[in-house]
C-alpha positions in Angstrom: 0.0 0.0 0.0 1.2 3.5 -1.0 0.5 6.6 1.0 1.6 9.9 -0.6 4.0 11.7 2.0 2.0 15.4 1.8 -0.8 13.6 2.6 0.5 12.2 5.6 2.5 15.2 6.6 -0.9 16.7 6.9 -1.4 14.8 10.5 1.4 16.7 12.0 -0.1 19.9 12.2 -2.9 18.7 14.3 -3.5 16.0 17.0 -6.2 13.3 17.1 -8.1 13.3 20.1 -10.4 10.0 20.8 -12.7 12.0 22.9 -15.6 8.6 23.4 -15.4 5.5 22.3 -15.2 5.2 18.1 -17.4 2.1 18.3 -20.2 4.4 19.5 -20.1 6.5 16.6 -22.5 3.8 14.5 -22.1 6.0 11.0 -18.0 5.3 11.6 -18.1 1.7 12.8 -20.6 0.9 9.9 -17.7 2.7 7.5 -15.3 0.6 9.4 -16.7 -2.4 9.0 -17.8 -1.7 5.0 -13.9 -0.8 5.1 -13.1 -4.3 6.3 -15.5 -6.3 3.9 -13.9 -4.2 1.4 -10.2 -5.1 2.3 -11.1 -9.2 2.1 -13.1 -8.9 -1.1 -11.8 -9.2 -4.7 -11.4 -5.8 -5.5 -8.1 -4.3 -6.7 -5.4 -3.3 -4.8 -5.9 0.3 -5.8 -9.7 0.3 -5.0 -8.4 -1.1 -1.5 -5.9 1.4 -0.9 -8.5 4.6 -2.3 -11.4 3.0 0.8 -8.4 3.2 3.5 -7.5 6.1 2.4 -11.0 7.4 2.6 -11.8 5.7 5.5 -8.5 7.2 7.5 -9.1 10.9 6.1 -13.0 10.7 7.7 -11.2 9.2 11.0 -9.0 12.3 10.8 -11.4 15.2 10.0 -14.1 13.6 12.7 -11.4 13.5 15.4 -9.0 15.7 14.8 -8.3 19.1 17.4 -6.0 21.7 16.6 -2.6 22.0 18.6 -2.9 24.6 21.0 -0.6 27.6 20.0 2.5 29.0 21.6 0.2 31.7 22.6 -3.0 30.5 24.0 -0.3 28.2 26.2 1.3 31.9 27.7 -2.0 33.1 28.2 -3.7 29.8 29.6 -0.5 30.4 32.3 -1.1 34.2 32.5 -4.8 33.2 33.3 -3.9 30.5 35.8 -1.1 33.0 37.6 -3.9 35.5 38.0 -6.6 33.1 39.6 -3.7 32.1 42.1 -3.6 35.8 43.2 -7.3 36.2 43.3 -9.1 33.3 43.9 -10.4 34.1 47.6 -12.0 37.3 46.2 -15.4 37.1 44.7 -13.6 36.3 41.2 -16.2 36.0 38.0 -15.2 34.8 34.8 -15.9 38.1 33.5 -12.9 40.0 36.0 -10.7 37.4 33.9 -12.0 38.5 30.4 -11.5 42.4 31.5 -8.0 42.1 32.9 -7.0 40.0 29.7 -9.5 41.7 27.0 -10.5 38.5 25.5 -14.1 37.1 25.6 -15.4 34.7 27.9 -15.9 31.8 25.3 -12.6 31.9 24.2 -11.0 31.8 27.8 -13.4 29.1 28.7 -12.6 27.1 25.3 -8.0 27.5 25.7 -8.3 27.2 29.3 -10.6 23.7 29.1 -8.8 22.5 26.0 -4.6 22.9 28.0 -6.2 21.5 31.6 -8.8 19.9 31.1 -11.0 22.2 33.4 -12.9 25.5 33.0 -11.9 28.3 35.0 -14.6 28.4 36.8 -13.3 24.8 38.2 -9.9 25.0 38.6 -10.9 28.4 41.0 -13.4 26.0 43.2 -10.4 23.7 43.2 -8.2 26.4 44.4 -10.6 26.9 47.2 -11.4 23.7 47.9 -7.7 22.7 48.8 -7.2 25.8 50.7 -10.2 24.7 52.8 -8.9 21.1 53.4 -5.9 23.0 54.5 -7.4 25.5 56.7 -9.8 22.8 58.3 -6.6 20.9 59.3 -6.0 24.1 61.1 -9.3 23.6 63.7 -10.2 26.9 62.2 -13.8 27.1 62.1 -16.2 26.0 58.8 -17.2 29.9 58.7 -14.1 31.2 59.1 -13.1 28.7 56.2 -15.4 29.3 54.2 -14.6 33.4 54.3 -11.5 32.8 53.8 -11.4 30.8 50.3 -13.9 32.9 48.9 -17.3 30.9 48.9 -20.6 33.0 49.4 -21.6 30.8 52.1 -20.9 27.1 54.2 -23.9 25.8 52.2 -21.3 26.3 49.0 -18.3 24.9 50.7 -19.7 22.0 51.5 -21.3 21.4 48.5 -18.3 21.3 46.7 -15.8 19.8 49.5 -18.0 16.8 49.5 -17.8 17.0 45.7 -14.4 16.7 45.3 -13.5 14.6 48.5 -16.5 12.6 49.2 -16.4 14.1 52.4 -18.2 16.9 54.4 -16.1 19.5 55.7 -16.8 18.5 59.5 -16.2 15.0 59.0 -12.9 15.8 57.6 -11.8 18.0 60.3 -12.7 15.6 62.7 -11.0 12.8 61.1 -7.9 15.0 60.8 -8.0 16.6 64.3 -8.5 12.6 66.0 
């Protein structure tokens, strides 16, 4: 089987990213499995290599993600720098699209796409660890809650227990045995 170079060249310039399960997408796996049929019938070797081909090139364009550039990266880090500084204050996606005059979508879409989280839950994350911290401490739920920035206990331990599987007070008791 021949596969022209340019063509192939073409996959460096952006990554494939299996986001579920190929075998879930029926129209693919139906290709797929045409493709096999195709590949142990008696058709020529050039109609065999033209359905790969095919078949790899609708792979490719269903699946594939850009490479984030040099830039969003030095941004994405700019952004995560200033939600380190500011997390405990009453932070809003919007304070982050001011201070780096960018929208919201686009924040949202580089920041999810180099860690995997939005903003929004890498801050809770922030505060969430700086509350297991601060509970080791015996300071007060309150007090803790103040502190990292959430509106209220109610929010704290909402998503304490989210992330730990634990409520706040039982994990300050466990810690403090």
């Amino acid at each position: 089987m021949y596969l022209d170079k340019s063509w192939i060249e073409k996959f460096e310039d952006n990554n494939i990213n299996f986001s579920k399960n190929i075998i879930e997408n029926t129209n693919l796996y139906n290709q797929f499995l045409q493709l096999c049929e195709n590949i142990f019938s008696d058709k020529s070797i050039l109609e065999k290599e033209e359905l790969i081909i095919n078949f790899i090139s609708k792979l490719y364009n269903e699946y594939k993600t850009k490479k984030t550039t040099t830039q969003d990266n030095i941004l994405v880090k700019d952004i995560q720098i200033y939600i380190d500084n500011n997390y405990q204050n009453n932070l809003l996606i919007d304070d982050i699209s001011n201070e780096f005059l960018i929208t919201t979508s686009h924040i949202i879409r580089i920041f999810k796409k180099e860690l995997g989280m939005t903003p929004y839950q890498y801050i809770l994350n922030k505060r969430v660890n700086l509350a297991k911290e601060l509970l080791s401490q015996n300071i007060s739920i309150a007090e803790v809650s103040l502190i990292c920035g959430f509106s209220d206990q109610s929010h704290l331990y909402k998503y304490f227990q989210q992330i730990f599987s634990i409520t706040p007070k039982e994990y300050q008791k466990s810690i403090l045995k």
